[in-house]
C-alpha positions as CSV (number, residue, x, y, z in Angstrom):
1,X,25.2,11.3,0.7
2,X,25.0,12.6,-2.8
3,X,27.5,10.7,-5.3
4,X,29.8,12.7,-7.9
5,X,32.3,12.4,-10.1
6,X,35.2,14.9,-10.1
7,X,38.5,15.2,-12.0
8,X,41.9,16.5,-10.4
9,X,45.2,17.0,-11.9
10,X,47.8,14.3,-11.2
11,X,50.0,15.7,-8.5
12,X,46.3,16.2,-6.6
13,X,45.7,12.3,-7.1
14,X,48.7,11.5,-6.2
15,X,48.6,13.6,-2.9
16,X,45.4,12.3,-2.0
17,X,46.9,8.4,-2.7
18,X,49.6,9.0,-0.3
19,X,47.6,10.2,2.3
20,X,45.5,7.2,2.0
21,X,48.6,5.3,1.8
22,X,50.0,6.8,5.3
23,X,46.9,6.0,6.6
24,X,45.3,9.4,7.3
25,X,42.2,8.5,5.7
26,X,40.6,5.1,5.0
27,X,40.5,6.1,0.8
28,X,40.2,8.8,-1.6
29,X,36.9,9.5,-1.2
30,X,37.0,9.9,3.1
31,X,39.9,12.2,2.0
32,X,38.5,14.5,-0.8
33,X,35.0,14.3,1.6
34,X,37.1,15.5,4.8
35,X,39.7,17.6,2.8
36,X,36.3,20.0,1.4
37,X,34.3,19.8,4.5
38,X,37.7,21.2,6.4
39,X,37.9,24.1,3.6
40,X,34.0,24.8,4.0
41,X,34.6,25.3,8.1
42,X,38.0,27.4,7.1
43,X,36.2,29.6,4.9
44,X,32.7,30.6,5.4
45,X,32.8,33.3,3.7
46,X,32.2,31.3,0.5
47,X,28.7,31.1,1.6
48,X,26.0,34.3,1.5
49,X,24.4,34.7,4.8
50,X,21.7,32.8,5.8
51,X,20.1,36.5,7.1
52,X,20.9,38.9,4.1
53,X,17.9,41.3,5.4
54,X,19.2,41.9,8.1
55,X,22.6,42.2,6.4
56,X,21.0,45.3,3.5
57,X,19.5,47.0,6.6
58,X,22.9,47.6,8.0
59,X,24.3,48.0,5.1
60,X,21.5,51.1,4.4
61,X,22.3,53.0,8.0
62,X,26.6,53.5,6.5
63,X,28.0,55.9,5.2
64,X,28.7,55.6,1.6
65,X,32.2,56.0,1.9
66,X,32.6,53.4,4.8
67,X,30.0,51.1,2.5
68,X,32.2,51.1,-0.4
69,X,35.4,50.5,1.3
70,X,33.8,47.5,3.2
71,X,32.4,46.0,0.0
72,X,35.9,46.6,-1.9
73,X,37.0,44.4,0.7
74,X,34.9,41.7,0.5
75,X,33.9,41.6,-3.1
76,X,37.7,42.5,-4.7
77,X,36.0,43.1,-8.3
78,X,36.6,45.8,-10.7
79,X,33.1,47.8,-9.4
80,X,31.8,49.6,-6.6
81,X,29.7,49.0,-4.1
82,X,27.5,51.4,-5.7
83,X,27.4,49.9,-9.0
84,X,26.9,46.0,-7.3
85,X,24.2,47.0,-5.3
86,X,22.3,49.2,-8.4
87,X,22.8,45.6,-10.5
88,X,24.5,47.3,-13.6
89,X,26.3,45.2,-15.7
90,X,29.4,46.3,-18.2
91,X,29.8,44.6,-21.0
């Protein structure tokens, strides 16, 4: 295991204290440990996929239409799919 420090607001420290006090977890650190490996499995999508060949080939045989669509789904940002996958920046 990899040792860090991290900072929360109050309210989170406090959370985390009772939940160690009602005996959900042994101490804060089981529970902030447990609590982000439980949003990691909840949320994959944080992560790129492990296969993103596989994922531009697909991605070549759509439509444009149906491609931009999909990525405005997935990427909720202010350009399109078009622009992402062309790398322009604004400024």
């Amino acid at each position: 295991m990899v040792f860090f420090k991290v900072r929360v607001k109050k309210e989170t420290n406090e959370k985390i204290a009772k939940l160690v006090k009602a005996g959900r977890y042994k101490n804060k650190s089981e529970a902030l440990r447990e609590i982000i490996e439980e949003h990691f499995e909840k949320h994959p999508g944080l992560f790129p996929s492990d296969n993103l060949g596989e994922i531009a080939e697909e991605a070549g045989k759509m439509p444009d239409g149906e491609f931009d669509r999909l990525a405005a789904e997935i990427f909720r940002g202010p350009r399109t799919a078009a622009e992402l996958v062309r790398g322009g920046r604004r400024s």
